[in-house]
VOPAGU-2260 file (C-alpha; in pm, 1 decimal, decimal comma):
REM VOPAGU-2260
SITE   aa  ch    i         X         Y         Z
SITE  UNK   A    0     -87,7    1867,7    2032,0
SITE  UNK   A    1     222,1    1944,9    1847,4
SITE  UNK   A    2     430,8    2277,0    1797,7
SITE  UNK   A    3     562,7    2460,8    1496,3
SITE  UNK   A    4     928,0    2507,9    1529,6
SITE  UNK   A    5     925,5    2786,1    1172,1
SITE  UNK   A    6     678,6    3040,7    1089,1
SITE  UNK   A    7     551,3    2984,1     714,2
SITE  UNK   A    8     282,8    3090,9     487,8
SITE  UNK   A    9     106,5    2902,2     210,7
SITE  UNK   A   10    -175,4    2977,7     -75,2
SITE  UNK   A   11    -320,4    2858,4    -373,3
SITE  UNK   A   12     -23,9    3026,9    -552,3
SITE  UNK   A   13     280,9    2922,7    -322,8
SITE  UNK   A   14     373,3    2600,0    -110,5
SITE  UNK   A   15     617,2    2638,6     154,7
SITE  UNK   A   16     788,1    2377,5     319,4
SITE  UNK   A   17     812,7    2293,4     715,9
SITE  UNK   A   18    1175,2    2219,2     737,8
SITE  UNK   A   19    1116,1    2011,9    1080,5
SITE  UNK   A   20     844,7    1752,4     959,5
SITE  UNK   A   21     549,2    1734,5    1206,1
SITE  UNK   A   22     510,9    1339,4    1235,9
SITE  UNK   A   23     177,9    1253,5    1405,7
SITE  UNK   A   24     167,1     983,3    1638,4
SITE  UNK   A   25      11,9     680,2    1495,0
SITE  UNK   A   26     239,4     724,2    1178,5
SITE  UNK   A   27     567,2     702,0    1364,6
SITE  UNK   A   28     823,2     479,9    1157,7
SITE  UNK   A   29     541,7     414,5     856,4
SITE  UNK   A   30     681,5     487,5     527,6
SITE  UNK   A   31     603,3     676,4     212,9
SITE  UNK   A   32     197,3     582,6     262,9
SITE  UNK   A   33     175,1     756,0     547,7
SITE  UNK   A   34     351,3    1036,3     431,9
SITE  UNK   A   35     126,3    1100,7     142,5
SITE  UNK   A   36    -158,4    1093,2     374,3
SITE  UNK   A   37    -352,5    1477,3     398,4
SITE  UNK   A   38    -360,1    1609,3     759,0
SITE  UNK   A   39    -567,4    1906,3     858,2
SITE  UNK   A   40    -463,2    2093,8    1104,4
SITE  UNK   A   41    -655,5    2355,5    1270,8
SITE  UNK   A   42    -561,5    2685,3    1481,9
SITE  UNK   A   43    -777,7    2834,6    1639,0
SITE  UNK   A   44   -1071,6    2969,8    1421,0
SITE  UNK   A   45    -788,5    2887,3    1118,3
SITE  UNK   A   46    -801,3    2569,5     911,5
SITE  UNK   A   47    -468,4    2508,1     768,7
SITE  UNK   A   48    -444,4    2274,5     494,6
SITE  UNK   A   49    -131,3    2055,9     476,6
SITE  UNK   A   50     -21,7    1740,6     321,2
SITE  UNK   A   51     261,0    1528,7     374,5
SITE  UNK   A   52     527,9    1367,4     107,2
SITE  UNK   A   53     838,4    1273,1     104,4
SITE  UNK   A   54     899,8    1326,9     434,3
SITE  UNK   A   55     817,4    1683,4     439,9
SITE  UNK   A   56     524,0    1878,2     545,8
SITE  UNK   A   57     360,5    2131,5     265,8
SITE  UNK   A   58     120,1    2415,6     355,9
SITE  UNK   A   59     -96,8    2517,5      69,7
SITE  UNK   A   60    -343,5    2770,9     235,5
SITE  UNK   A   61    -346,1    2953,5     543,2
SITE  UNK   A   62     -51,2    3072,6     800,3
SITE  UNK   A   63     136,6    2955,6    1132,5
SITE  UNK   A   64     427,1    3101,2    1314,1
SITE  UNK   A   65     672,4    2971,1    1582,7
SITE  UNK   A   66     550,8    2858,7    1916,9
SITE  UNK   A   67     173,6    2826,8    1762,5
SITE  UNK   A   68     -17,1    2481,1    1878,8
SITE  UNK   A   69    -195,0    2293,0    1683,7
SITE  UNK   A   70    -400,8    1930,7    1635,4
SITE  UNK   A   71    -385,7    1715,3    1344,8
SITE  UNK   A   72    -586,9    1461,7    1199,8
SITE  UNK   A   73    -496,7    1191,1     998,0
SITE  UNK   A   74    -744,1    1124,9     689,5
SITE  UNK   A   75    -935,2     845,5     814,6
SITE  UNK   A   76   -1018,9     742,7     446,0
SITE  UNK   A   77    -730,6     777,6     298,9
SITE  UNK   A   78    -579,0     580,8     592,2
SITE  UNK   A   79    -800,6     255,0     569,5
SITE  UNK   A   80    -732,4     235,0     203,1
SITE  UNK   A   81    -350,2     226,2     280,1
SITE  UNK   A   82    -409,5      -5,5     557,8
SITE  UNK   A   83    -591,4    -258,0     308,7
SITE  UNK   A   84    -305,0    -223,1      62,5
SITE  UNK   A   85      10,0    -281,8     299,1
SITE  UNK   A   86    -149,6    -614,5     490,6
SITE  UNK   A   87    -213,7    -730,9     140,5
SITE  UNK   A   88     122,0    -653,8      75,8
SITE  UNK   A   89     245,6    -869,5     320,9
SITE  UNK   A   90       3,9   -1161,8     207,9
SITE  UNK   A   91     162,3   -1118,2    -126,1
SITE  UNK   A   92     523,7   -1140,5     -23,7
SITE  UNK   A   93     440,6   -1454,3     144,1
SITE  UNK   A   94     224,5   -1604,8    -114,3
SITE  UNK   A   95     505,0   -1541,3    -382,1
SITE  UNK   A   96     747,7   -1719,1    -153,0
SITE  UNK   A   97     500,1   -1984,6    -131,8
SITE  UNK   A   98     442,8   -2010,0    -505,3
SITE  UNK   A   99     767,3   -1964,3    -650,2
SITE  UNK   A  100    1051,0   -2034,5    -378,9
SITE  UNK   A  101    1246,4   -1882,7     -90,7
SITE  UNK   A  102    1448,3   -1686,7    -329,3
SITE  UNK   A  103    1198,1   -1426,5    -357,5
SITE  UNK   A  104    1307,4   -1111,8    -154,9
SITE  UNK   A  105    1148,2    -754,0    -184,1
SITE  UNK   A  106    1373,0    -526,0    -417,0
SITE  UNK   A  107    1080,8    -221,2    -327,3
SITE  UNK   A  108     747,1    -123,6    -266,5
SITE  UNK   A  109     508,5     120,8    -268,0
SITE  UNK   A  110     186,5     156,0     -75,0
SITE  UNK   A  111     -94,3     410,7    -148,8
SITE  UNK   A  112    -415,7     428,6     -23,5
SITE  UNK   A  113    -583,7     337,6    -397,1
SITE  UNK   A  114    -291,5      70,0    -518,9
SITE  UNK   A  115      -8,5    -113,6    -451,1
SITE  UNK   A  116     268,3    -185,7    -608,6
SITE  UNK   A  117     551,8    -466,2    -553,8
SITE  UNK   A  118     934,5    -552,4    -707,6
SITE  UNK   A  119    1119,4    -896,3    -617,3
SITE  UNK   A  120    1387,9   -1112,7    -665,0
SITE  UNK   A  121    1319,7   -1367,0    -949,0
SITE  UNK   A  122    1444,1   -1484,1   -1269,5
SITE  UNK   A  123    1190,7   -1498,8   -1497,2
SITE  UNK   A  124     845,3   -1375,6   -1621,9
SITE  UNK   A  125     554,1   -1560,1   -1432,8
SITE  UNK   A  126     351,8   -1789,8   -1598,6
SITE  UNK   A  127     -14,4   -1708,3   -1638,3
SITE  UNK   A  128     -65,9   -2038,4   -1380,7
SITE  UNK   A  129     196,4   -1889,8   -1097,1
SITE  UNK   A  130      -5,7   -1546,1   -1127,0
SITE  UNK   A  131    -336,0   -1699,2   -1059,5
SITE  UNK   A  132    -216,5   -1924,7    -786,3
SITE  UNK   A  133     -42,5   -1614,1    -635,9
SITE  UNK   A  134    -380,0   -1444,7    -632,2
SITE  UNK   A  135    -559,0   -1681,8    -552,0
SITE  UNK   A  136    -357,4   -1768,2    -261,8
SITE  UNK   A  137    -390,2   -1421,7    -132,6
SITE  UNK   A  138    -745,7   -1420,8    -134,2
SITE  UNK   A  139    -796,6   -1719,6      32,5
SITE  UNK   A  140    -599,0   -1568,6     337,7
SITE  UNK   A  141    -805,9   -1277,4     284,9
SITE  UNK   A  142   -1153,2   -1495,1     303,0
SITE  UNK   A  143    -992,5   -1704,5     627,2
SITE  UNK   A  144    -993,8   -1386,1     835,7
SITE  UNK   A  145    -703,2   -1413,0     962,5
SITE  UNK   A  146    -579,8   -1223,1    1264,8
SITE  UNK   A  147    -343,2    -929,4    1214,3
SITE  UNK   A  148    -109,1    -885,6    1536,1
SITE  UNK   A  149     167,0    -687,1    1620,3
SITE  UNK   A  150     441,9    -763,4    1899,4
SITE  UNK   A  151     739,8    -547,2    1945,5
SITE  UNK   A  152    1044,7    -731,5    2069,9
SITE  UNK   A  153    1443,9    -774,9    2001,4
SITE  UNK   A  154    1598,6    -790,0    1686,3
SITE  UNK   A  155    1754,1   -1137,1    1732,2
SITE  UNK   A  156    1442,3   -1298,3    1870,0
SITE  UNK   A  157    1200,1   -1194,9    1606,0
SITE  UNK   A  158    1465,2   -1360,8    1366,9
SITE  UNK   A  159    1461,9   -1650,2    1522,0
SITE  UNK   A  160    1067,9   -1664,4    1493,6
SITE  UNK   A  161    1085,7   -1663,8    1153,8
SITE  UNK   A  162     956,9   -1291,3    1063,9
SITE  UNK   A  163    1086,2   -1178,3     734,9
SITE  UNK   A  164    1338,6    -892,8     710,5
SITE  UNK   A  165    1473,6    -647,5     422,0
SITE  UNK   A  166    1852,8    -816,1     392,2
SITE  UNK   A  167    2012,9    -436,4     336,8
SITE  UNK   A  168    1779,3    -252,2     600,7
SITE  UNK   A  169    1923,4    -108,5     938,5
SITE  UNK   A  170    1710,3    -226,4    1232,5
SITE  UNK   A  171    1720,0     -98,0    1578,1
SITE  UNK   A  172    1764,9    -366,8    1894,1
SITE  UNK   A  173    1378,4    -328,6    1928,2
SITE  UNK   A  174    1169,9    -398,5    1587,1
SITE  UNK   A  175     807,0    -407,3    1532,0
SITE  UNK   A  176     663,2    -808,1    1441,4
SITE  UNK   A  177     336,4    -803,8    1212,9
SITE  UNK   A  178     171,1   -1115,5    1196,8
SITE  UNK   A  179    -109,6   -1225,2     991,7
SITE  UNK   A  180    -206,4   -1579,6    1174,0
SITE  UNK   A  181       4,2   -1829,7    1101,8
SITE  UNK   A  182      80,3   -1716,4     747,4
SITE  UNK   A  183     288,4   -1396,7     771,9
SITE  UNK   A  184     550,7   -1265,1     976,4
SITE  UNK   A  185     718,6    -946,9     905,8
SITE  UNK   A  186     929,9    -699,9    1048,3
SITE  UNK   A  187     723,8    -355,0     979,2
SITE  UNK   A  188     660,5      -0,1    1141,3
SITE  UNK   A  189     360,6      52,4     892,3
SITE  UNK   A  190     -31,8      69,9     920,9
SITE  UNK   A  191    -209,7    -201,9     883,5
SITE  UNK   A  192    -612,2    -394,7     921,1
SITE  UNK   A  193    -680,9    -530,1    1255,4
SITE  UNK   A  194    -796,0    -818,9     966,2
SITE  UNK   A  195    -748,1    -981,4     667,5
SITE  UNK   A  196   -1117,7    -984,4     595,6
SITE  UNK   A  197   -1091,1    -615,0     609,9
SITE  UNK   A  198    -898,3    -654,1     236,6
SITE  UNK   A  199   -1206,9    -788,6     148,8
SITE  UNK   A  200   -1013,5    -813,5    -234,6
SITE  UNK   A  201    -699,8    -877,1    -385,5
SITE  UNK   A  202    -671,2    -855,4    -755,3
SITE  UNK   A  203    -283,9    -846,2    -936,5
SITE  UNK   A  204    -351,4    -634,5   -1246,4
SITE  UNK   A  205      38,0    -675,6   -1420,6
SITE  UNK   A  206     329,4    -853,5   -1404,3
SITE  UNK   A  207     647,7    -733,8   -1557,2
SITE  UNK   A  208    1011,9    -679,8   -1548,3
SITE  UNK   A  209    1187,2    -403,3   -1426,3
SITE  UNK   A  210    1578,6    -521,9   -1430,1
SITE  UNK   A  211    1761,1    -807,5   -1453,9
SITE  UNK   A  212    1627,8   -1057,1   -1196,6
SITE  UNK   A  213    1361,8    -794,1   -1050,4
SITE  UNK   A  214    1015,8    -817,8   -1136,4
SITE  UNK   A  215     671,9    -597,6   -1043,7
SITE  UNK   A  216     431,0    -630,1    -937,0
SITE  UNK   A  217      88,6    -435,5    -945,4
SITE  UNK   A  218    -246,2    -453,6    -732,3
SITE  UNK   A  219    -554,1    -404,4    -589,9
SITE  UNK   A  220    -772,7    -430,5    -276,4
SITE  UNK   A  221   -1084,5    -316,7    -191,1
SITE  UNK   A  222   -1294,0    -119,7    -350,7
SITE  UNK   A  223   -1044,4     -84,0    -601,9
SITE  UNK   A  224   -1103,6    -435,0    -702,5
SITE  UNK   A  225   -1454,4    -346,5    -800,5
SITE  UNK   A  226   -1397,8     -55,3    -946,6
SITE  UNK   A  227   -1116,3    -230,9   -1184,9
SITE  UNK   A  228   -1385,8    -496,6   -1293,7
SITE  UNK   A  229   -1691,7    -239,3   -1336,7
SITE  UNK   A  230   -1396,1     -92,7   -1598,8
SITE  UNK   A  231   -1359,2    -420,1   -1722,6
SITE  UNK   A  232   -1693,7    -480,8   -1783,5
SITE  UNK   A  233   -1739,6    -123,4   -1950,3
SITE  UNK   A  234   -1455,5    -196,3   -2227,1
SITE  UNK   A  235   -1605,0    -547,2   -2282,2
SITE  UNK   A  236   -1926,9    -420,0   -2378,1
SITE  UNK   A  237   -1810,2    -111,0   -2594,3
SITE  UNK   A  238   -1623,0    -430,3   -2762,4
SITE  UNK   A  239   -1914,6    -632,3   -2773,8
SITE  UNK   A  240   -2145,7    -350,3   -2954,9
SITE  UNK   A  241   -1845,2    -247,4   -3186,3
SITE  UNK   A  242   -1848,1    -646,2   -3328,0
SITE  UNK   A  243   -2224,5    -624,2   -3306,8
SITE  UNK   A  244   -2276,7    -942,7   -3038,6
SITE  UNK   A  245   -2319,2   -1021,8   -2674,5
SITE  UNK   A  246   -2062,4    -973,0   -2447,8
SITE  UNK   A  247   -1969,8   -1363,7   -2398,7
SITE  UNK   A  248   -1970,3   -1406,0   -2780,2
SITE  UNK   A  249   -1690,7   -1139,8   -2870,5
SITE  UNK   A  250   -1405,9   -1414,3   -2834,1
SITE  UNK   A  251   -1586,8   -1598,5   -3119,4
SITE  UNK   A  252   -1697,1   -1285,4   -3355,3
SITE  UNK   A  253   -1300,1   -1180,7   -3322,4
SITE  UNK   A  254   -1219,4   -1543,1   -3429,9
SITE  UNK   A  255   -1454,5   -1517,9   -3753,5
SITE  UNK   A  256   -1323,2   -1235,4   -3893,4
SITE  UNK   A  257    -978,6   -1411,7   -3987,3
């Protein structure tokens, strides 16, 4: 049960802002994912709707006032698909390391419960080669089912176990150590599977550059895997009946009319 420390109204037409963000439980030290997630939260016979972003808690419909108690629920959808998309940001860090060297280090990130999206340290474009090995890399450790653990201990000792860290992040003497088996080790506060398998996908849609020496990433797990191929598959045959042929055959009808 929490407690509203500012009375504030909201409807369709107005948004007002809680200016002491309610922060529930399981989300404590997550980042902008967690934030965006919707929480109802319910008074009495009232349903409030809120939602959270940017570390600030909106009200779009209903009212509350100071000293008023209240529950809130964390969207359980919207909070697996996040969940998905974070480990399998972790697999990716790793697998890039793997792939392309120990220079690659996380310039940003952003995790939502539909996509992800990651920048890095590197030089240069990837090759077509390096982007399938990356991805296929990931799914494999998706496909092992690997374990995904969590150990909170000191700040020097999870160093010295090898977990990765942001180089300009601020840490506490007590961090948070997400492992996925063997694999990946990672100082994080965020959600994640109990699973790898739980990913079930991993596709990496683009590749690009950003700045000099930063590249991004973008990607999908899940559901949003299928999804991207079932769009795929649509475009291919709206191709395929504009050139008058079967889908496999539209390489070759493109080739014949040059």
């Amino acid at each position: 049960m929490h407690q509203f420390l500012d009375t504030l109204y909201g409807n369709d037409y107005t948004v007002k802002v809680i200016q002491s963000p309610i922060q529930h439980p399981a989300d404590r030290n997550d980042s902008l994912q967690i934030l965006e997630f919707c929480i109802a939260l319910f008074m009495e016979k009232t349903k409030l709707t809120v939602r959270k972003t940017d570390r600030r808690t909106l009200m779009t419909k209903g009212m509350i006032k100071t000293g008023d108690v209240v529950t809130l629920k964390v969207d359980a959808a919207g909070r697996a698909g996040t969940s998905k998309n974070h480990s399998a940001t972790h697999l990716l860090q790793k697998a890039l390391k793997t792939v392309l060297g120990s220079h690659v280090e996380q310039k940003g990130s952003l995790v939502t419960p539909d996509r992800l999206r990651f920048d890095f340290a590197h030089f240069q474009p990837m090759t077509a080669e390096e982007i399938a090995e990356v991805e296929k890399l990931v799914n494999e450790k998706i496909q092992e089912a690997l374990p995904v653990t969590t150990q909170v201990m000191d700040i020097e000792e999870a160093k010295k176990s090898g977990a990765m860290a942001l180089f300009d992040e601020k840490y506490s003497e007590k961090v948070r150590v997400v492992s996925m088996g063997d694999f990946s080790r990672e100082l994080c506060g965020g959600t994640h599977v109990a699973n790898t398998s739980a990913i079930t996908a991993f596709k990496l849609v683009s590749e690009s550059g950003i700045a000099a020496g930063v590249r991004r990433i973008e990607a999908l797990t899940g559901d949003g895997v299928f999804k991207y191929y079932k769009e795929q598959e649509a475009e291919l045959a709206k191709a395929a009946k504009l050139l008058k042929t079967a889908p496999q055959s539209v390489c070759e009808k493109i080739e014949h009319l040059y």
